[in-house]
C-alpha positions as CSV (number, residue, x, y, z in Angstrom):
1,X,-6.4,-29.6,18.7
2,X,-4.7,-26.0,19.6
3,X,-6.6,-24.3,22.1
4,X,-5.2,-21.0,20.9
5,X,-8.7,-19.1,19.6
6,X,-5.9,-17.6,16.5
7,X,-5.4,-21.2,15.6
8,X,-9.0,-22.0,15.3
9,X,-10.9,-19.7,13.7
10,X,-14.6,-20.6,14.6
11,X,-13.1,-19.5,18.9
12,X,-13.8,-16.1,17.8
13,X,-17.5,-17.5,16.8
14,X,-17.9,-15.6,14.0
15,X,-16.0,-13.0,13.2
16,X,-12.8,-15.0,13.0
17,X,-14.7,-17.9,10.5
18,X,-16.7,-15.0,8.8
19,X,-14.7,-11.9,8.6
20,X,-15.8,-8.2,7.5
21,X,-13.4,-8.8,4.1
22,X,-15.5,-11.7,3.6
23,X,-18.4,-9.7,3.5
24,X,-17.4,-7.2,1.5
25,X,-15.8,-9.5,-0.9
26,X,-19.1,-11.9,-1.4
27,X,-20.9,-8.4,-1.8
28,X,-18.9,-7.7,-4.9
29,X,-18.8,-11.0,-6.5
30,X,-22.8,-10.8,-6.2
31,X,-23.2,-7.2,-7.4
32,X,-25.2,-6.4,-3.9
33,X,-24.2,-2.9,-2.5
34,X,-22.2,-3.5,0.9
35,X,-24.2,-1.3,3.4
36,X,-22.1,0.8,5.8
37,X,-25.3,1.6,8.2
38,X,-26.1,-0.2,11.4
39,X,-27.8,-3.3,9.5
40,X,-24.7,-4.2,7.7
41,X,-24.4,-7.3,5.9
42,X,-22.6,-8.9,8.8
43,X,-24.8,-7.9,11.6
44,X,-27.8,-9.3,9.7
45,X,-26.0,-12.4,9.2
46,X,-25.1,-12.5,12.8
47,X,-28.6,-11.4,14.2
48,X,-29.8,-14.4,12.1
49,X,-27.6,-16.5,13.7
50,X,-27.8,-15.1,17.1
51,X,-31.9,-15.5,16.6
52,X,-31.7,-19.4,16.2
53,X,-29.4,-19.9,19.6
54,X,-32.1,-17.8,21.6
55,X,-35.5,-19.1,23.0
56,X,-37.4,-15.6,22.0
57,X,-36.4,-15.7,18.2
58,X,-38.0,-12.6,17.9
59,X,-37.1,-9.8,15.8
60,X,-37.8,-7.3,18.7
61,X,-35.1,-9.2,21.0
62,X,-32.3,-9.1,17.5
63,X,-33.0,-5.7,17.7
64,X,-32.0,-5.4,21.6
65,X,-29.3,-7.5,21.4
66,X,-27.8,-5.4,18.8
67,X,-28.5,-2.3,20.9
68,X,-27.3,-3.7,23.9
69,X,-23.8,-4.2,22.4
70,X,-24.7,-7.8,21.6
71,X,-22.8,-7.6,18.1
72,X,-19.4,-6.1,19.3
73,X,-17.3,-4.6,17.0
74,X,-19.1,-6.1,14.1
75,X,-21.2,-2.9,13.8
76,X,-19.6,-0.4,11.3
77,X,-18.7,3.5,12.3
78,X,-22.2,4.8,12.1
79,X,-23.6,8.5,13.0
80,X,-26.7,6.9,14.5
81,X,-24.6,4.0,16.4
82,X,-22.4,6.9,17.5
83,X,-25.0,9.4,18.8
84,X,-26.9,6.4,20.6
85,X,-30.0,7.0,18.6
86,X,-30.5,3.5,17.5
87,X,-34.3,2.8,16.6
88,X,-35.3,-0.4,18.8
89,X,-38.2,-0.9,16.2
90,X,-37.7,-4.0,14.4
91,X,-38.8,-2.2,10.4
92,X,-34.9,-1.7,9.5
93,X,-34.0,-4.9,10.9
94,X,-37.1,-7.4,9.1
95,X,-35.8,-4.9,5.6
96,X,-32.4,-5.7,5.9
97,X,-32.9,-9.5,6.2
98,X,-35.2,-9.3,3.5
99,X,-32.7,-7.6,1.5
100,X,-29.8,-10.2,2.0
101,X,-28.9,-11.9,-1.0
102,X,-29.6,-15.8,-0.8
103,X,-25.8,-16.1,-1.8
104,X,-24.8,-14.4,0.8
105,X,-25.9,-16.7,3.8
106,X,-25.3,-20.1,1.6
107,X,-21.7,-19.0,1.2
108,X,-21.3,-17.9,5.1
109,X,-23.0,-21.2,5.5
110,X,-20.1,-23.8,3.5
111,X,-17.4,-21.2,4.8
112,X,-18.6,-22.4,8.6
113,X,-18.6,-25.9,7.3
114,X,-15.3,-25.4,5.3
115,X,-13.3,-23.9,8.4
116,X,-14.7,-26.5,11.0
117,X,-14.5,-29.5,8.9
118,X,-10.6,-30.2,9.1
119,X,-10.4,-29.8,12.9
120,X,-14.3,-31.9,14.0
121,X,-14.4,-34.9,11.6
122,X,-12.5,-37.5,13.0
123,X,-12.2,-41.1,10.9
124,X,-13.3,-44.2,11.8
125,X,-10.1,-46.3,13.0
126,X,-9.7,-49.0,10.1
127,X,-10.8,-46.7,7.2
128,X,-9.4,-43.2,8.1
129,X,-12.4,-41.9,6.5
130,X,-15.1,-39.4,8.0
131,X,-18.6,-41.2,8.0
132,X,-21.6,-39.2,7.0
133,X,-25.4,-40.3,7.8
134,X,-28.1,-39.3,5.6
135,X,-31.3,-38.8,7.2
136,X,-34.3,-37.0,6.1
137,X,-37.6,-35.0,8.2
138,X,-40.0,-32.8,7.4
139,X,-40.7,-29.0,8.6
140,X,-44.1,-27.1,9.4
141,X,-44.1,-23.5,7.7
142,X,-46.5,-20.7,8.5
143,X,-48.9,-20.4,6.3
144,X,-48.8,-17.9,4.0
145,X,-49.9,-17.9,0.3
146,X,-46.1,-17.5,-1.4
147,X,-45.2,-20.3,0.8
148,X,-48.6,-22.3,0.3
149,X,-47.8,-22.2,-3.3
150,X,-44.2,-23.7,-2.9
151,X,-44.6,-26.3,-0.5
152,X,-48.2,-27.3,-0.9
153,X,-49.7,-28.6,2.8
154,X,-50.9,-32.6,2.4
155,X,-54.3,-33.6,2.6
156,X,-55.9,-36.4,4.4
157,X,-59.6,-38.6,4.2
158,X,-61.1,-35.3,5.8
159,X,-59.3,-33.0,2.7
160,X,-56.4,-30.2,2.3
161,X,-54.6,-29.5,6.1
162,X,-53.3,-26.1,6.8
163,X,-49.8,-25.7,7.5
164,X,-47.3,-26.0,4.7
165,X,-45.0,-28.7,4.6
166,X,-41.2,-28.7,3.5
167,X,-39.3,-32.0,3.1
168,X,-35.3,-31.3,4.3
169,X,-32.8,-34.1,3.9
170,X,-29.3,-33.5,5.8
171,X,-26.0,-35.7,5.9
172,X,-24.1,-35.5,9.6
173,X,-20.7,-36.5,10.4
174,X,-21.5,-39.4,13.2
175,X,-18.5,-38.3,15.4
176,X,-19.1,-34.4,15.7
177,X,-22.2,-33.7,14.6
178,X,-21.2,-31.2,12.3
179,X,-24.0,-30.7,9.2
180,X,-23.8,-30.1,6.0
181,X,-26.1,-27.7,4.0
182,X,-29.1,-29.6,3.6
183,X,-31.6,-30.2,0.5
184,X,-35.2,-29.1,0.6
185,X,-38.3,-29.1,-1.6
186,X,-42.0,-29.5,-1.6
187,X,-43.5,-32.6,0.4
188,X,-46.7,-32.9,-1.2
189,X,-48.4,-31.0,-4.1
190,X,-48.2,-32.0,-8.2
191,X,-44.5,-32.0,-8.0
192,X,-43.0,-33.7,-4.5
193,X,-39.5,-34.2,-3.8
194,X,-38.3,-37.6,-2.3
195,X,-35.7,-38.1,0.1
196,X,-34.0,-40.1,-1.6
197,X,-34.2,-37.5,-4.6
198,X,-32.7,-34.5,-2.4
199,X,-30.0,-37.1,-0.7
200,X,-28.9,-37.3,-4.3
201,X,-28.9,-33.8,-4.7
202,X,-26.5,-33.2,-1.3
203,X,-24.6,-36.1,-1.7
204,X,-21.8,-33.6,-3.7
205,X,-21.3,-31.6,-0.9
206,X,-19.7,-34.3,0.9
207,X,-15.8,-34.7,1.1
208,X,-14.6,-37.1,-1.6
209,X,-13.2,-39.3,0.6
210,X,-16.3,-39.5,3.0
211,X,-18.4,-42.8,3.8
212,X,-22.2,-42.1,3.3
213,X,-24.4,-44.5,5.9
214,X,-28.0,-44.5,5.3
215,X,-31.2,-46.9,6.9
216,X,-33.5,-48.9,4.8
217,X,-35.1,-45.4,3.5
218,X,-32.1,-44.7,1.2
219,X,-31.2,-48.4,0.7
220,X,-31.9,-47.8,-2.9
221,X,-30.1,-49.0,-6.6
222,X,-30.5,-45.3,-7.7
223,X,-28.8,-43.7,-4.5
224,X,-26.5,-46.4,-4.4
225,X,-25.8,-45.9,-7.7
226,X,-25.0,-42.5,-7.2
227,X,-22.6,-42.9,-4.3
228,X,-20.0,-45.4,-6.3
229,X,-20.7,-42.5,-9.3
230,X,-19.3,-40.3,-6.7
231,X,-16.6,-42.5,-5.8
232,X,-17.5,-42.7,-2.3
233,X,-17.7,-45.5,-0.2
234,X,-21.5,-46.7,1.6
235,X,-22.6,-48.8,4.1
236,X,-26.5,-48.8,3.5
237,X,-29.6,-50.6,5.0
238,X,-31.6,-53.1,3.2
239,X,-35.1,-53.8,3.5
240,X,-35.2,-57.6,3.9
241,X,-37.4,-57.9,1.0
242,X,-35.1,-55.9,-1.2
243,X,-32.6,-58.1,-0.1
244,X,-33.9,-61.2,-0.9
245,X,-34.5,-60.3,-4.3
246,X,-30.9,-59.1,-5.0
247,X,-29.5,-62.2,-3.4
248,X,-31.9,-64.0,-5.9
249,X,-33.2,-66.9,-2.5
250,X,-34.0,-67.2,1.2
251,X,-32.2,-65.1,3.9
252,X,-29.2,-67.1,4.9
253,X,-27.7,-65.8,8.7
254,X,-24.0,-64.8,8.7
255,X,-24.0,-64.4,4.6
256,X,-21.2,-62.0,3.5
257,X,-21.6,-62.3,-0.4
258,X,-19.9,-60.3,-3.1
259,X,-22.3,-59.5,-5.9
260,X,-23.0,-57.2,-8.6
261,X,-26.3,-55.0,-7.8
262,X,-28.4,-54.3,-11.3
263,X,-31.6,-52.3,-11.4
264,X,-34.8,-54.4,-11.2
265,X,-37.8,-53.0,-14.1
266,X,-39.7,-51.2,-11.4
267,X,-36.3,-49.3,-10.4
268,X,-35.5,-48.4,-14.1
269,X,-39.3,-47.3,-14.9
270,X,-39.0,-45.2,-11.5
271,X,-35.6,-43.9,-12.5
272,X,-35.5,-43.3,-15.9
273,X,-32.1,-41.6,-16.0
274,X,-29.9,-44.6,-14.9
275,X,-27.9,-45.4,-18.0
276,X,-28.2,-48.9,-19.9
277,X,-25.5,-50.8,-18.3
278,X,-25.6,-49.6,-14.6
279,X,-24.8,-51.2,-12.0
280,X,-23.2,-51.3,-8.2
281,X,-20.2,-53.8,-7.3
282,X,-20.5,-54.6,-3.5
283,X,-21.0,-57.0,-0.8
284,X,-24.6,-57.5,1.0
285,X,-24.4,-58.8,4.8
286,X,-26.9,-60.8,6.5
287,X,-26.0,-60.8,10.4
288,X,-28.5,-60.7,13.6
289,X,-29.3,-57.1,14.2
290,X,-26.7,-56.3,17.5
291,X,-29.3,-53.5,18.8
292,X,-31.8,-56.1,18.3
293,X,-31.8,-59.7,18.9
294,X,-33.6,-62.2,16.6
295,X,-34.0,-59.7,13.9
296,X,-32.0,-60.1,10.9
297,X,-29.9,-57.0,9.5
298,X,-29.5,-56.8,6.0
299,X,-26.4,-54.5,4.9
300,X,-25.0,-53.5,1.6
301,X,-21.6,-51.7,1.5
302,X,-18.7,-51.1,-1.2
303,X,-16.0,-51.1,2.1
304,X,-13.3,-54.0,2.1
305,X,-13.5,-54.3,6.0
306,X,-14.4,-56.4,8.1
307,X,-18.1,-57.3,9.6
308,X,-17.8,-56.1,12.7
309,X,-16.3,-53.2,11.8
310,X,-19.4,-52.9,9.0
311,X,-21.9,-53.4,11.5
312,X,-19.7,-51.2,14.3
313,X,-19.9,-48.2,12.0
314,X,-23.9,-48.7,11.0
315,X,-24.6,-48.7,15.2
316,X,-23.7,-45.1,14.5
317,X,-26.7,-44.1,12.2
318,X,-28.3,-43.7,15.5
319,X,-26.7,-40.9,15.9
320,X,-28.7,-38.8,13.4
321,X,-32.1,-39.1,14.7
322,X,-30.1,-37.0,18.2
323,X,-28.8,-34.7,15.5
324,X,-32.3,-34.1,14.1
325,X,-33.8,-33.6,17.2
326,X,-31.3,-30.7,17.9
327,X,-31.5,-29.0,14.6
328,X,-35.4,-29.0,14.8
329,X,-36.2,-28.1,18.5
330,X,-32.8,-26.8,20.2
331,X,-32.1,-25.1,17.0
332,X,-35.5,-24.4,16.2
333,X,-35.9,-25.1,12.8
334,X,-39.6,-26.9,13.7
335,X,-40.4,-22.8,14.2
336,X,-40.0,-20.7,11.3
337,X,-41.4,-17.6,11.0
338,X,-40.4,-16.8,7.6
339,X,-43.1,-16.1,5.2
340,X,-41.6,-16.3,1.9
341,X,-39.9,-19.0,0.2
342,X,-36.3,-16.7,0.2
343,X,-36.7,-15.9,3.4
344,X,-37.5,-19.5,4.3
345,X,-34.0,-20.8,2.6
346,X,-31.9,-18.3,4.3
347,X,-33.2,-18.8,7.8
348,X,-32.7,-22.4,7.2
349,X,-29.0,-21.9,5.8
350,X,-28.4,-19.7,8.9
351,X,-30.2,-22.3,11.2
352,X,-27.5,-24.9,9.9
353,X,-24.6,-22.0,10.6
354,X,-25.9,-22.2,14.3
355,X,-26.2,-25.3,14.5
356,X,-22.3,-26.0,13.3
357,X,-21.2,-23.1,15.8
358,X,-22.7,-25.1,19.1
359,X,-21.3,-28.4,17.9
360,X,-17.6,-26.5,17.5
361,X,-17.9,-25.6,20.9
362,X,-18.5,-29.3,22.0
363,X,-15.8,-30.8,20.4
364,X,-13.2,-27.5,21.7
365,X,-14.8,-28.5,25.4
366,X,-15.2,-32.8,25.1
367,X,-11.6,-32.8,23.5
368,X,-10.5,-30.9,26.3
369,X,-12.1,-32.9,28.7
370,X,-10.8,-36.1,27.1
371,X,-14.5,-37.0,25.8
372,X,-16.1,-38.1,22.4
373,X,-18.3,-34.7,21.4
374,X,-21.5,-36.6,21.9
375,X,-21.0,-37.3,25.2
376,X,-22.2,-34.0,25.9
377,X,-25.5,-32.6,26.0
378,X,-26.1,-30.2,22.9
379,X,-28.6,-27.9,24.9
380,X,-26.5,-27.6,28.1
381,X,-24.0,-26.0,25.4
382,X,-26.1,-23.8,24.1
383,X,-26.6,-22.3,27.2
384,X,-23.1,-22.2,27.7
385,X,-22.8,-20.3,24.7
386,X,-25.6,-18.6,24.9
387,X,-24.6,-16.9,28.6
388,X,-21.1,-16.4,27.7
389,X,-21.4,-14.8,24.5
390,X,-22.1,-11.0,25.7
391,X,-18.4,-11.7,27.8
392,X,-16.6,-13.0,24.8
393,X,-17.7,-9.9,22.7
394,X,-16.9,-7.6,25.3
395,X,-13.2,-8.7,25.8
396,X,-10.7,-6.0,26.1
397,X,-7.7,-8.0,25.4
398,X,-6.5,-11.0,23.8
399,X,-5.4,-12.3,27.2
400,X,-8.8,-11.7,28.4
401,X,-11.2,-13.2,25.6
402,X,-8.6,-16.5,26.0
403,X,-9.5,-16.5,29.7
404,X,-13.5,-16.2,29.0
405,X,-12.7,-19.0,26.4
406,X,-11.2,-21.6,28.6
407,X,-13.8,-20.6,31.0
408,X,-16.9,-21.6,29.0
409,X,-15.3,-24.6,27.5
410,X,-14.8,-25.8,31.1
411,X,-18.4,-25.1,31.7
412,X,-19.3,-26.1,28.4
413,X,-17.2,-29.7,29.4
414,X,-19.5,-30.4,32.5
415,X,-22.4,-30.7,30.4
416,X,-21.7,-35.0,30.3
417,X,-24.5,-37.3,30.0
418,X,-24.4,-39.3,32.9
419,X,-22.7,-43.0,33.1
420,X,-26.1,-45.0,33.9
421,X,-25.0,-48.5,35.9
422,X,-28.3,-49.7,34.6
423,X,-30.2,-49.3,31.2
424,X,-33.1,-47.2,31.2
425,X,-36.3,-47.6,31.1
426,X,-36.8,-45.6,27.8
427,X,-34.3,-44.9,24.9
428,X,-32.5,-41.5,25.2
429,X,-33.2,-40.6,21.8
430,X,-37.3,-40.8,22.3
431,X,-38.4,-37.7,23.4
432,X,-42.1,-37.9,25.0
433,X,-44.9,-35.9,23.2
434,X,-46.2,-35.4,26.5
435,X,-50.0,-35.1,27.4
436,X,-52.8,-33.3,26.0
437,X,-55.9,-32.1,26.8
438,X,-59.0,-33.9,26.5
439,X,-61.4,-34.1,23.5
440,X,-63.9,-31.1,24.3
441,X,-67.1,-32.7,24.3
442,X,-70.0,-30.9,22.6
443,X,-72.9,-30.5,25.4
444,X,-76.5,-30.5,23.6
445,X,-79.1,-28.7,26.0
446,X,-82.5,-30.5,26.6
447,X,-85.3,-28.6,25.7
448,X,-88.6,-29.0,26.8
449,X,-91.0,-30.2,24.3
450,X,-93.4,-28.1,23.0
451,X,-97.6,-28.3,24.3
């Protein structure tokens, strides 16, 4: 990869990936008046973005950063910005993101994705495809009644809980990390959304050549179904029970079987829309599980490889729960403060906008290094980012910004995981919940009785 900033255009961070003609140009396709103030349409988008890669996500601290000079030249010629009179209160700021058309930050979103996508995915080395995992979690909302209403909160033996619940479905590449927009919708209420559902949904945002890899969850006729539809390739998990009923006998160890997958009764009553004659041509492997011994590994996939490369590439799905764990408590997506279902999507789009900027970074700084991109720690790259950021926006000259560049990818680069002689004692991508507090136990005084 060139390390020349002009040459890639996310090593400006965003201007260079999300331009002021950009702006102005998705303002007119979308009718929505381009504002000249101090909240423009880019600094909102930026301040949205900036907000995710901070640990105060507040609106008070966008404010600040936008006074302190924390959005560079992005901030049009402005009386206010020019006489130094910029309100720190955060009313202009919350109206302007309000105001921001839903377009807006899904098309800044897949012009992130479309600008990194050539220069992070990388292929696997017998197909020359990029591999995507699909993988699927959940998200707490605040609760508020708009959002109550649109993602309905579950309910349990002791009735209705609190907190609404959204269910978000995301497919990663497995080499850089980089995500696609995801698909939402409710978790619970009279009309829930499976995963499975919303993986269909997301599945055309993938590149047409792309390899979709998916656990037991998505192991499904209708997703896989939709996949060959697509004309992509799969490499998706089977339970062993659904697997023993499309191989029609007992699990045989070391099968590799070619066979034509149909839908069973239940699958066509559950998925009324498959046509009459569907069906998925394929081969289903049954090899021991190489992450765990003794347990059997059931594998369907449309790729003309070989096993080990088949069960090389599914040792990768791994990599999304990592993945997960950054977009939901690096990113902060497990905090939204949003309390409106259009507020909700945008943050999320823009959430997914950070998220794609950090991973850039780490493949700029592991490629430098001569490392894979996941060899580095995605929060020590935040902070990377997040310190050097003021210096990058602040750069005089070319020649300068280039120098701040190479200086944070170098930082960025050190952030390695370390090479551990020994296993540990825990997997790495087990976080602990850590302790709590004991139950409060209710104390009943003792009275005396009565005479």
């Amino acid at each position: 990869m060139a390390s020349s900033p002009d040459q890639f255009q996310l090593l400006r961070l965003f201007q260079k990936v999300a331009p002021g003609s950009l702006f102005e140009q998705l303002c007119q396709e979308h009718g929505y008046e381009f504002r000249q103030g101090i909240y423009s349409v880019a600094v909102v988008v930026w301040l949205m973005i900036w907000q995710r890669l901070q640990d105060n996500r507040s609106l008070a601290a966008a404010v600040q950063c936008l006074i302190q000079g924390g959005c560079g030249d992005l901030v049009p010629d402005c009386k206010r910005w020019t006489d130094d009179e910029v309100s720190a209160a955060t009313g202009g700021y919350c109206q302007a993101r309000q105001k921001l058309p839903k377009l807006i930050a899904k098309r800044v979103s897949e012009r992130i994705v479309e600008q990194l996508g050539s220069e992070m995915q990388e292929g696997w080395g017998g197909l020359a495809r990029p591999v995507f995992v699909v993988d699927g979690s959940s998200l707490q909302l605040p609760h508020a009644p708009a959002l109550v209403e649109a993602f309905p909160p579950g309910h349990n033996q002791h009735g209705e809980n609190h907190w609404p619940v959204l269910r978000i479905v995301v497919f990663h590449d497995v080499f850089s990390g980089l995500a696609l927009e995801p698909a939402w919708g409710p978790m619970y209420g009279d009309s829930p959304v499976s995963e499975q559902a919303l993986a269909q949904e997301a599945l055309e945002r993938l590149p047409g050549e792309a390899v979709v890899l998916g656990d037991g969850n998505f192991g499904i006729f209708a997703l896989a179904h939709a996949v060959q539809q697509s004309k992509r390739g799969m490499v998706l998990r089977l339970t062993l029970e659904r697997a023993q009923k499309i191989l029609a006998g007992k699990l045989v160890k070391d099968t590799d079987q070619p066979l034509v997958w149909r839908p069973s009764r239940w699958e066509r009553k559950a998925h009324p829309h498959l046509p009459e004659q569907a069906m998925v041509e394929g081969r289903v492997l049954v090899y021991e599980n190489p992450a765990r011994p003794g347990e059997l590994l059931c594998l369907f996939t449309t790729l003309a490889v070989a096993v080990e490369e088949i069960l090389a590439i599914y040792r990768l799905r791994w990599n999304v729960e990592t993945d997960l764990r950054s977009l939901k408590r690096t990113v902060g997506l497990h905090q939204l403060s949003s309390k409106s279902p259009d507020m909700v999507e945008k943050e999320l789009l823009l959430a997914m906008a950070a998220y794609n900027l950090i991973g850039a970074v780490m493949c700029l700084a592991a490629r430098r290094a001569n490392l894979k991109p996941r060899q580095l720690s995605f929060s020590f790259v935040q902070n990377v980012v997040e310190a050097a950021l003021p210096g990058l926006e602040q750069a005089a000259s070319e020649a300068a910004y280039q120098q701040r560049l190479d200086r944070m990818l170098r930082y960025a680069a050190q952030g390695k995981h370390p090479n551990r002689p020994q296993r540990r004692s825990y997997p790495r991508e087990v976080w602990g919940r850590g302790s709590h507090f004991p139950p409060r136990k209710r104390i009943v005084e003792k009275r005396e009785p009565t005479k």
